[in-house]
C-alpha positions in Angstrom: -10.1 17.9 5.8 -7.9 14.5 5.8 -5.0 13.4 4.3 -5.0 9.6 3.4 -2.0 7.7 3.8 -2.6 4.9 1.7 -0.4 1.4 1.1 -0.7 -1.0 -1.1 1.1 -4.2 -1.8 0.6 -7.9 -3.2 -1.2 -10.3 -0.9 1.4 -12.8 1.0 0.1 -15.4 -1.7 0.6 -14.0 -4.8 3.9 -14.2 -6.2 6.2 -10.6 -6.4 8.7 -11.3 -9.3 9.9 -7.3 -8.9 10.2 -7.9 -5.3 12.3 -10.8 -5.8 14.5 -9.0 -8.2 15.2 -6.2 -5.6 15.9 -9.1 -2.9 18.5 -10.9 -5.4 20.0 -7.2 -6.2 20.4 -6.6 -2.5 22.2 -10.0 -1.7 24.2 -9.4 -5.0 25.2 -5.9 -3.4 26.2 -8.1 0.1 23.3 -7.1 2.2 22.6 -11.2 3.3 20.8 -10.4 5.8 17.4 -8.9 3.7 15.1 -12.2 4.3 12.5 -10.7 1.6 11.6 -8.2 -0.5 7.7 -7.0 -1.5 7.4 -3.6 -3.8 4.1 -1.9 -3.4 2.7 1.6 -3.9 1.7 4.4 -1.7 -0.8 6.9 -2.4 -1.7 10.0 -1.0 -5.0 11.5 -1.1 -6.8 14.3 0.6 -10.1 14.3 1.9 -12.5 17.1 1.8 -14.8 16.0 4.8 -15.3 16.9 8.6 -16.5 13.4 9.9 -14.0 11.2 9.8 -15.7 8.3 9.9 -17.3 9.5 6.4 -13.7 10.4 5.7 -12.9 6.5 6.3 -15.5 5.2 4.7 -15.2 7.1 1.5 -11.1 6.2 1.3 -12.2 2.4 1.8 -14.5 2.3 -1.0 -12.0 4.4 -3.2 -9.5 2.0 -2.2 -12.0 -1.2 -3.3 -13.3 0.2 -6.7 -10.2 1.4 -8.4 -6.8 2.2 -6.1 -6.5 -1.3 -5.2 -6.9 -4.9 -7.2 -8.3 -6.7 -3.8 -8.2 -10.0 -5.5 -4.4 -9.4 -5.5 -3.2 -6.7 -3.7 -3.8 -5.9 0.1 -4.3 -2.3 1.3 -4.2 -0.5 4.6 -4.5 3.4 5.4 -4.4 6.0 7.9 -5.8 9.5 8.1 -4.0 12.4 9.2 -6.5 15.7 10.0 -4.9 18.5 8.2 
């Protein structure tokens, strides 16, 4: 058994408007030094598998058919054995 650590957040590209909002918030607040902001999600899942290349494999494709919009969003993930 795994536990995925998934993270998820908008490609470098594609513009954040609640990111931006949080970075304008902070300077508003006095914290100048915050250079910028991205808001993103973060999923945990667990994996009932032994291999944990299987284990991989199955979080990357969960990841590119419905936890992530790849055209948009970028993900990364780690697996923890439980």
């Amino acid at each position: 058994m795994y536990t995925a650590k998934i993270s998820i957040s908008p490609k470098k590209s594609v513009l954040d408007p609640q990111g931006k909002a949080v970075h304008h918030a902070l300077e508003t607040l006095g914290f100048t030094e915050v250079d910028d902001v991205r808001i993103g999600k973060f999923i945990e899942i667990k994996v009932d598998q032994e291999d944990r290349a299987i284990a991989a494999e199955k979080v990357n494709k969960m990841c590119e058919s419905l936890l992530a919009n790849t055209v948009i969003e970028d993900y990364t993930f780690e697996l923890d054995p439980n």
